[in-house]
Structures are given as C-alpha cells and as structure tokens.
C-alpha positions as CSV (number, residue, x, y, z in Angstrom):
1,X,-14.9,-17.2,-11.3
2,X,-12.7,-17.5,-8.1
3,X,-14.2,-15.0,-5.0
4,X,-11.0,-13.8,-4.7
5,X,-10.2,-12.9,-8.0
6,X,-13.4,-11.6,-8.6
7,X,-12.6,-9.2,-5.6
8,X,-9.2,-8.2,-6.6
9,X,-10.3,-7.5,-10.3
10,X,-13.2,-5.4,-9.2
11,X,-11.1,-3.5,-7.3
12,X,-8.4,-3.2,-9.7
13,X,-11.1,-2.0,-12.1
14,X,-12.8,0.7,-9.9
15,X,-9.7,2.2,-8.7
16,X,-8.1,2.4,-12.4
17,X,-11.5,3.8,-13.7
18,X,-11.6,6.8,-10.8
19,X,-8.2,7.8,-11.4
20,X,-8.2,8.5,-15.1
21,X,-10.6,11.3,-14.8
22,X,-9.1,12.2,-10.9
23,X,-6.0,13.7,-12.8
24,X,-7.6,16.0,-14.5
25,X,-10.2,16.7,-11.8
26,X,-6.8,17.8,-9.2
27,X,-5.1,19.5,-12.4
28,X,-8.4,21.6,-13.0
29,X,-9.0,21.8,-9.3
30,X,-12.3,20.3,-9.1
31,X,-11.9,17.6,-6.1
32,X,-14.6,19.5,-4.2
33,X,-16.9,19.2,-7.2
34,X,-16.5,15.4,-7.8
35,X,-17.2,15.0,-3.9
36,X,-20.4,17.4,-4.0
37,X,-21.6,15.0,-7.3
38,X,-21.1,12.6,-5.2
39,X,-23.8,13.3,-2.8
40,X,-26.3,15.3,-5.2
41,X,-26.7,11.9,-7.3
42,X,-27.8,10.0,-4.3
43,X,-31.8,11.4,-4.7
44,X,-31.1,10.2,-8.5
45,X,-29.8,6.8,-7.5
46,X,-32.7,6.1,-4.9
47,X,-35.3,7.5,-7.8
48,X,-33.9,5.6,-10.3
49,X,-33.6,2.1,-8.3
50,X,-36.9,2.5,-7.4
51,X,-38.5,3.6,-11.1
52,X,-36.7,0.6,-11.8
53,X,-38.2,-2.0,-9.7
54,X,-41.4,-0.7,-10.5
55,X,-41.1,-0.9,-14.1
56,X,-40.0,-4.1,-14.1
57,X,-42.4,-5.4,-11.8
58,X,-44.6,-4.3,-14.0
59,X,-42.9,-5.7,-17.3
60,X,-42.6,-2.4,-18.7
61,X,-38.6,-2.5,-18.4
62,X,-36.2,-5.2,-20.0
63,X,-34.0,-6.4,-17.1
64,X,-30.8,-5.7,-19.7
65,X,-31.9,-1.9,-19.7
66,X,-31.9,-1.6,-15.5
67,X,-28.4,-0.8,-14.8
68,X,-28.4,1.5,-17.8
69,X,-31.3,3.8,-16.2
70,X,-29.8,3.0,-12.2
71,X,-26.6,4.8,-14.0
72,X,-27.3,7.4,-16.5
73,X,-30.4,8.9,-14.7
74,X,-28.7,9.7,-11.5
75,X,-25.4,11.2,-13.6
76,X,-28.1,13.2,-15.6
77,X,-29.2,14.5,-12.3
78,X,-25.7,15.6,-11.4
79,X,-24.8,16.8,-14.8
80,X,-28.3,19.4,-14.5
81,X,-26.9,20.3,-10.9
82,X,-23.2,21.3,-11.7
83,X,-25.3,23.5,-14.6
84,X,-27.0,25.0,-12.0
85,X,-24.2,25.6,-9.7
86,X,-22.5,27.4,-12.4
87,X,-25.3,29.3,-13.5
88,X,-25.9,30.2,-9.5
89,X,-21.9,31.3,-9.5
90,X,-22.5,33.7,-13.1
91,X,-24.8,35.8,-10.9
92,X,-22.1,37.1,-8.2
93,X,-24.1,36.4,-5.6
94,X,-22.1,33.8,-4.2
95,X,-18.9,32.4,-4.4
96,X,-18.5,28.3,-5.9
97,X,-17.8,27.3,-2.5
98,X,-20.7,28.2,-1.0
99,X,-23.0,27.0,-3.7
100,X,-21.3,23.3,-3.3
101,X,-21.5,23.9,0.7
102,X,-25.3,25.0,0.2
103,X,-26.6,22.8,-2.6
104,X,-24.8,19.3,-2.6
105,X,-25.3,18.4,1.1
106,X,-28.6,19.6,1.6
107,X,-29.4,17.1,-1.6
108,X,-27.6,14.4,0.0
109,X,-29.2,14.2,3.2
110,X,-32.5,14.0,0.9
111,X,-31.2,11.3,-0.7
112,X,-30.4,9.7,2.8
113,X,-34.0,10.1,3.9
114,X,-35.2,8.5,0.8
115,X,-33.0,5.6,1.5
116,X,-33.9,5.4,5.1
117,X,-37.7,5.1,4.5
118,X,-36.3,1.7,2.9
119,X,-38.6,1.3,0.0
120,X,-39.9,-2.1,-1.1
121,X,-38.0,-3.2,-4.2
122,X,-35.1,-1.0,-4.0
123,X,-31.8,-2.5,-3.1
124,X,-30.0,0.6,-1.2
125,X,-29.4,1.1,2.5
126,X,-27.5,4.0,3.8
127,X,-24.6,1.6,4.6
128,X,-23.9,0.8,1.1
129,X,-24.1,4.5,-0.1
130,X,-21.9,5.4,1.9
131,X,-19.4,2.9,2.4
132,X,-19.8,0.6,-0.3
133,X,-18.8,-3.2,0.1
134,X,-16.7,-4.7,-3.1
135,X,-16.9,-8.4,-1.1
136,X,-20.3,-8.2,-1.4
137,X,-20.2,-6.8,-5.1
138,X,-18.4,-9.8,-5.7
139,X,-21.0,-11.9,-4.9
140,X,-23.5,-10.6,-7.0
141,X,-23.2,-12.8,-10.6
142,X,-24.3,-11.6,-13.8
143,X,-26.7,-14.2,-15.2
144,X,-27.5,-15.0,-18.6
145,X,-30.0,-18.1,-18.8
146,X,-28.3,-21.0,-16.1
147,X,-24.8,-19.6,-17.1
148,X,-22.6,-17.6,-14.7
149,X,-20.8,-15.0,-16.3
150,X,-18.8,-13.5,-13.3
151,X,-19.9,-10.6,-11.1
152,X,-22.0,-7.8,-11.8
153,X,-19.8,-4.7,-10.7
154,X,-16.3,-6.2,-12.6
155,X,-18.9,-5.3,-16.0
156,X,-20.0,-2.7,-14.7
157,X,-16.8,-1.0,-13.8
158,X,-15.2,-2.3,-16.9
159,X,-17.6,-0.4,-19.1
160,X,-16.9,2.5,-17.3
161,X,-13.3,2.3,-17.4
162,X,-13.3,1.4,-21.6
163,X,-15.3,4.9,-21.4
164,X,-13.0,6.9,-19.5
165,X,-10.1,5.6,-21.7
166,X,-11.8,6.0,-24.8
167,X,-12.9,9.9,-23.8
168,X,-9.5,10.8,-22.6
169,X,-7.7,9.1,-25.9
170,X,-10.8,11.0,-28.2
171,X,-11.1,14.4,-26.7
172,X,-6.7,14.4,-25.1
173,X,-6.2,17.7,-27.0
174,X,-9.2,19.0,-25.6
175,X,-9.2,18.4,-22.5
176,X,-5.0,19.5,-22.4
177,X,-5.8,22.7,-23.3
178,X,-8.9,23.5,-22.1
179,X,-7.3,22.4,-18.4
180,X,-4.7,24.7,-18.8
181,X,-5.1,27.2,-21.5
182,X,-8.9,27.9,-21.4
183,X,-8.2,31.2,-23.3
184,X,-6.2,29.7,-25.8
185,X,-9.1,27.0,-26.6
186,X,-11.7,29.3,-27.6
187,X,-9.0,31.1,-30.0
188,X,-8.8,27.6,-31.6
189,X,-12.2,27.2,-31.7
190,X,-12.5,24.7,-28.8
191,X,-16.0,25.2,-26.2
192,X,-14.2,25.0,-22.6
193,X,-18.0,24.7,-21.5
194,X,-18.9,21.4,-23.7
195,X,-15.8,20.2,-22.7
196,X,-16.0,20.8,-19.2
197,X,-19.6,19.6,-19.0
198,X,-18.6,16.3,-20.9
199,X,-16.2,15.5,-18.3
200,X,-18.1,16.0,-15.6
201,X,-20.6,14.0,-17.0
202,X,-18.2,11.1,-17.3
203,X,-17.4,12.0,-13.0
204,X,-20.7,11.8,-12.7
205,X,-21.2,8.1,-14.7
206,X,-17.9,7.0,-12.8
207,X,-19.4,8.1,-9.0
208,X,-22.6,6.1,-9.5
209,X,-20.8,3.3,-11.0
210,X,-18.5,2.8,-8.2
211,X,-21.1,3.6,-5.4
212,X,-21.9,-0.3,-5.0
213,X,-17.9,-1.2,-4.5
214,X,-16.9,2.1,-2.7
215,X,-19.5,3.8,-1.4
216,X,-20.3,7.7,-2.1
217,X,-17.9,8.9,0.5
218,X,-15.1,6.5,-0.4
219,X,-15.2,7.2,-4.2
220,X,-13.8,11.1,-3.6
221,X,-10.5,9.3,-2.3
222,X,-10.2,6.9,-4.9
223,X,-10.8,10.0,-7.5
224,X,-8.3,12.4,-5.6
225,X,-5.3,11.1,-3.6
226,X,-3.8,8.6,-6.6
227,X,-4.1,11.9,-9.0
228,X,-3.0,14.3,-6.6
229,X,0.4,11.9,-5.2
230,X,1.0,11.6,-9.4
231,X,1.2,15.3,-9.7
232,X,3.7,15.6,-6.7
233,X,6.1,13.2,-9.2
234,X,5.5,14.3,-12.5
235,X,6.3,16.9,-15.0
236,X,4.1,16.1,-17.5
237,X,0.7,15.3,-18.3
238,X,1.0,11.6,-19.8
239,X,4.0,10.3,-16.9
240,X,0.6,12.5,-14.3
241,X,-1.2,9.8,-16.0
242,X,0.9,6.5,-15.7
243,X,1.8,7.0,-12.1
244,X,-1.7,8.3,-11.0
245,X,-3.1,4.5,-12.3
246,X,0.0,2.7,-11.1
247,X,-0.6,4.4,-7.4
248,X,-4.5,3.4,-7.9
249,X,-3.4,0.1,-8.8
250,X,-0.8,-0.1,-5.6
251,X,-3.5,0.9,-3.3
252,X,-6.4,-1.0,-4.4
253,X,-4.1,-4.3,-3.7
254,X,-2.3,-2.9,-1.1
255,X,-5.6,-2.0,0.7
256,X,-7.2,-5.3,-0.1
257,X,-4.4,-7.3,1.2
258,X,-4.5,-5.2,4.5
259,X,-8.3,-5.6,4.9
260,X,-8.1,-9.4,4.6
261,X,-5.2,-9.0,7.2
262,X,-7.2,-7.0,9.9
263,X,-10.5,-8.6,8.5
264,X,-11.6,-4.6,7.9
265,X,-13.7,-3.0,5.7
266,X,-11.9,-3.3,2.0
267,X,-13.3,0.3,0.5
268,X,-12.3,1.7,3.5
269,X,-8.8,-0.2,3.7
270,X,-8.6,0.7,0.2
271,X,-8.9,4.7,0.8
272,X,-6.8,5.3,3.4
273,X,-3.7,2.7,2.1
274,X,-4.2,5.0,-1.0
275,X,-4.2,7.7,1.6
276,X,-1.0,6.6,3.3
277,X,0.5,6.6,-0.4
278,X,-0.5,10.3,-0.7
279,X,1.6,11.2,2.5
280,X,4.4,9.4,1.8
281,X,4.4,10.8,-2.0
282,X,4.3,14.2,-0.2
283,X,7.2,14.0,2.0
284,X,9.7,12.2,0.2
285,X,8.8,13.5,-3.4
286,X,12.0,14.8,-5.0
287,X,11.1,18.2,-6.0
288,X,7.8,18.9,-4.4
289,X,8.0,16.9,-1.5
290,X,8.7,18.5,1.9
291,X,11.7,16.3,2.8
292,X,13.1,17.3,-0.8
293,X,12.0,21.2,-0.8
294,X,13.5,21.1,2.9
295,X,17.3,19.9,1.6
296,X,16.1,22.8,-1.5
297,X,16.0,25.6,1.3
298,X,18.9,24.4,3.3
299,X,21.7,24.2,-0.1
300,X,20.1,27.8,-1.3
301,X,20.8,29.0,2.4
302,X,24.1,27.9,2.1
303,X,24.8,28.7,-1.4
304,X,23.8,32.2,-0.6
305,X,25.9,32.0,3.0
306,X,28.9,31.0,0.4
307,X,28.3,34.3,-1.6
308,X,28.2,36.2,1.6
309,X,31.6,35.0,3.2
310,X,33.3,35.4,-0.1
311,X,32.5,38.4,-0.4
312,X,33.1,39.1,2.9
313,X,36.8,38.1,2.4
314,X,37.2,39.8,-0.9
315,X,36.4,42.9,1.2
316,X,38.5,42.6,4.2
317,X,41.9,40.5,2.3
318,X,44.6,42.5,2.2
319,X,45.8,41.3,-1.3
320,X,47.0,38.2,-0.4
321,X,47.5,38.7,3.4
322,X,44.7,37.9,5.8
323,X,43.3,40.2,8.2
324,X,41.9,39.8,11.3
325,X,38.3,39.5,9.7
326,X,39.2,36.6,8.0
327,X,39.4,34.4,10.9
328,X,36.7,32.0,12.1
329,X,36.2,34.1,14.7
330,X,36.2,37.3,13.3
331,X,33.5,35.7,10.5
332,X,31.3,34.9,13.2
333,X,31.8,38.8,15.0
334,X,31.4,40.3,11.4
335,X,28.5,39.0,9.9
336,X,26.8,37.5,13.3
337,X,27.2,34.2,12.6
338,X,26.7,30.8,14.9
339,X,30.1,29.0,15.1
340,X,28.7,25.9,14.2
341,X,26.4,27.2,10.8
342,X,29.9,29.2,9.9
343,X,31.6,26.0,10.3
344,X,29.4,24.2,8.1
345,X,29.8,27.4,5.3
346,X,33.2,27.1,5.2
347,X,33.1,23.4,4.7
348,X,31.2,24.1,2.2
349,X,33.1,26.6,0.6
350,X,36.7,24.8,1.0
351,X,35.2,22.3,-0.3
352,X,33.8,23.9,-3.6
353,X,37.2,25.6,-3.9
354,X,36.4,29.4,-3.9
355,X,38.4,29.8,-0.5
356,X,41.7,28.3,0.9
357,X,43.2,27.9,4.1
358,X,46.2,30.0,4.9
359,X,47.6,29.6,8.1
360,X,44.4,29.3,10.4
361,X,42.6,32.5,8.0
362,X,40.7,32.3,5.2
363,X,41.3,33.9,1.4
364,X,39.3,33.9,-1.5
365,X,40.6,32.0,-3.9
366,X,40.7,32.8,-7.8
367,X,37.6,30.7,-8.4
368,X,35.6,32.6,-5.0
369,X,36.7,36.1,-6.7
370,X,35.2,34.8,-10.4
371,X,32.5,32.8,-8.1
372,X,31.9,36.6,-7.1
373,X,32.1,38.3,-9.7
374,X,28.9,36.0,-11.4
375,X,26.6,37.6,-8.4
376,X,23.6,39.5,-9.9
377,X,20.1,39.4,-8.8
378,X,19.0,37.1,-11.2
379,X,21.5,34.6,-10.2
380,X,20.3,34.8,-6.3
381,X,18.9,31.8,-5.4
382,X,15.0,32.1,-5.2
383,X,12.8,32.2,-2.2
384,X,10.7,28.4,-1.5
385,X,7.9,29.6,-2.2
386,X,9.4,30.8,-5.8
387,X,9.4,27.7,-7.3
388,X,7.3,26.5,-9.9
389,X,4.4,24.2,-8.7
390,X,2.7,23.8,-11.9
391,X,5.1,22.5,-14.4
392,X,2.7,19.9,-16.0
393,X,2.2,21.2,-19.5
C-alpha cells in the first residue's frame, strides 16, 4: 500500500474512532476523565509490552494474541481505576476533581519512569507515548507469511472503530438516556453504572489503541474538540454525531496536509488544526457562537429599546399631536439616551412601523400602540445567559 495513503487512512481512521465516543464523553462531561485514562493506562501499556515480549520470547504467547494483551490489559487497568475513582468520590471525602488531580498523574509519571528505564524488548519511549508518530505507524506492515497486508495501526484502528460503531448502534437507547436522563433509566430498568462503565471501557480500548498514532497527550484533543465544536452546531444527538466525525475527518486531513507543508509533527498538526476548528466553531456558530449570541444581545437590546420609546410616546402624545418629549432630543433628555444609540432605535422602529414621522416628532403608530399593548413579562426578551445551552435531546 502507498505511504501516503497508508498515512491518510490511519489518520482518517483514528480521528473517526476518537470522536464517536468524544460526543458522548463532552455531552456527559467527562473530557477530564478520558484525559486522566489516558495517563493511568500508561503503567498498563509499559506492563503489558513487556509481559509480552517476554512471553513470546519464551514461546509461551502466539504472536496473533500480542496486540490483544498490549490493548485490553492496559484498558482493564483503566477500567479498575475509574472504579476506584468513583468508589473514592462515594465516600465524600473528596471531590472527582481532586481524585483525577491526585490519582491519574501520579500513575502517569510511574508509567513514564517505567518507560524511561527503557526495558529490553519493549518497543516504548517517552516520545511515542506522548506524542505519538502516525508516519512512523505507517511504516510498520502487518505480515502474514512473505505477504504484506498494509500497516499495523490502519487494523488496529479499524477494529476499534467497527467497535465503537457497533456499541453506539447496540446500546444508542442506552446510552441517550442514561446521558441525559439518568433518573429516568433506572425507572426503565436500565443500570446507568454498567452503562457508564461499558463506555468507559470502550475510551479506555480507544486511548491505548490510538497511543502509537497520537500519542497519550494528543488523543484527549482528538476525543474532545471535534465533539465539543459538533455540540456548538447541533440540536440533536444524531446531526452531534454526523458533524462531530465530519469535523474529525476535516482535521485529520486538514492537519496532515499542513504537517507535510511545514514538515511538522502530524499528531500534533492534527490536534491543533482540529483545535483551530473548535475556535472558529465557537465564534461564528449561529446560535451558540459568540459572534451569533453577540448580534442575539444587540437585537434584544433594541427590541427592548423599541418597547421603551413606544411607550415612551404613548405616554407623552397628546392624542395625535406631539409634544415636546417626542422629539429626538427630548427622547434623548427623557430616558438618557446617547444620540447616536436613539438614532439607531428609531431606525429601527420606523422601520418596523410602530412609529411615524410627523413633522420632525415622533407618534406611535396603531401597530406601536398594539405592539404595546402585547408587553408582558413573559414576552420580555430574556437575559444571554437565559438561553438554553443544552437542547440536544
């Protein structure tokens, strides 16, 4: 297989596979424990590369059954830890933060140690945990007899991708309802805990999978910031989905075009490309974007200006004759107005056709005194931070 395709599918492969479980790691707010299973598996990993070069130096171990142990042992080993997290957070005695902050790092710089002792037969070194490199993944062919069946990581990752699809199409209701309604899944008989300890043993799988191609730092982005940019965009869970995979997809080419440009590091490239998609995602998005909530404030501000001068006029009109109040200026005197933001409330209000000119005053028109009429306190326009943020169902 071309080097270059070999590259791009890998890629394409491992991003995909890290953000079908990301979106339902930002949706149950769990980012901070897919990053702390990313460092408590590394004592795991080194263990289990090194169990495995000395079983099979010793015969003992089929070489077909090597990447299964190099995999499931160390997501066993972060599977027992998140357990024991949560058992440590049941007690009171400290909040989950502190038990990620306390327990994860401290087993990751273990893990480093281990690798840095740079035991015979085990093919780790701290670069490659923490960085990853998918050019050199690449590189390393899957044999079977003198036939070349294409690299290692692309079947790797591709198993590990079919299984994330596979769980999320199996256990969808599940994991829907559990994510947002944990209450209502034990009324219909569903375990939030199994659930929630499947999943994170299919993060778990996922991390040490993509450690060779992204490193163990470089996964968390490729878990987070394509799920978290799809949740600034969507409403619900399945379009969360789609656009989560089509922005992993973007920013694994994206990122693998730019690191062959600037002759970078491609994981790295990778990350912050997918990074750079997040940002932009945030300020442009329409409805949760800051650009977007920004215009939000601005037309409620004048929406609610409009009220105000209407029913400012209402109160000072004279029937159909303007007083003195109803002039620009006296606006501006009455209800402490700058000329130029009561300039840009009239606009507005000509030009929605609840007041009307009459020579050089203002008058509320039919329309302003129905328009005013419709004011309640439910009808008020609500504050920014009002708004629903979590509309995916």
């Amino acid at each position: 297989m071309n080097f270059i395709v070999s590259t791009v599918l890998i890629a394409l492969v491992t991003a995909l596979a890290c953000a079908l479980p990301g979106v339902f790691l930002v949706l149950r707010r769990l980012s901070l424990v897919a990053e702390g299973i990313s460092h408590a598996v590394l004592p795991g990993l080194v263990a289990a590369f090194a169990l495995s070069a000395a079983l099979g130096g010793a015969g003992l171990l089929p070489p077909a059954l090597a990447p299964v142990l190099v995999i499931l042992a160390p997501a066993l080993i972060g599977l027992l830890l998140v357990f024991g997290v949560e058992t440590l957070n049941r007690t009171g005695l400290l909040t989950s933060d502190a038990s990620l902050g306390i327990l994860f790092p401290a087993l990751f710089s273990i893990g480093v140690i281990l690798v840095s002792r740079r035991y015979a037969g085990v093919p780790l070194s701290e670069g490659s945990i923490l960085m990853g490199d998918i050019t050199f993944a690449a590189l390393q062919q899957l044999r079977m007899g003198d036939l070349l069946l294409g690299p290692r990581a692309l079947y790797r990752m591709g198993t590990i991708l079919l299984l994330n699809v596979l769980f999320v199409l199996f256990f969808y209701k599940e994991l829907k309802i559990t994510t947002f309604d944990p209450l209502l899944a034990i009324s219909l008989g569903i375990s939030p805990a199994k659930i929630h300890y499947a999943f994170t043993a299919l993060v778990a799988i996922t991390i040490v999978g993509a450690f060779e191609t992204v490193g163990a730092i470089l996964v968390v982005a490729l878990l987070t910031a394509p799920a978290a940019a799809a949740y600034l965009v969507s409403k619900t869970l399945p379009r969360m989905i789609f656009f989560s995979c089509l922005i992993a997809a973007a920013g694994a080419l994206g990122g693998l075009w730019l690191a062959w440009l600037l002759d970078s590091t491609t994981s790295g490239t990778m990350a912050m490309v997918m990074g750079l998609i997040f940002l932009g995602t945030l300020a442009t998005a329409p409805r949760r974007g800051l650009i977007g909530r920004w215009r939000l404030v601005r037309r409620q501000r004048l929406r609610f200006a409009e009220q105000v001068l209407v029913a400012h006029l209402i109160h000072h009109a004279q029937g159909e004759r303007a007083a003195p109040a109803c002039s620009e200026g006296g606006i501006c005197l009455h209800l402490q107005w700058s000329r130029p933001f009561a300039d840009r409330v009239v606009a507005r209000a000509l030009l929605q056709g609840t007041v009307r000119l009459d020579q050089g005053k203002l008058l509320p028109t039919e329309r302003g005194r129905t328009f005013h009429r419709s004011f309640s306190y439910h009808d008020s326009p609500r504050s920014p931070g009002g708004e629903a943020l979590h509309e995916v169902p």
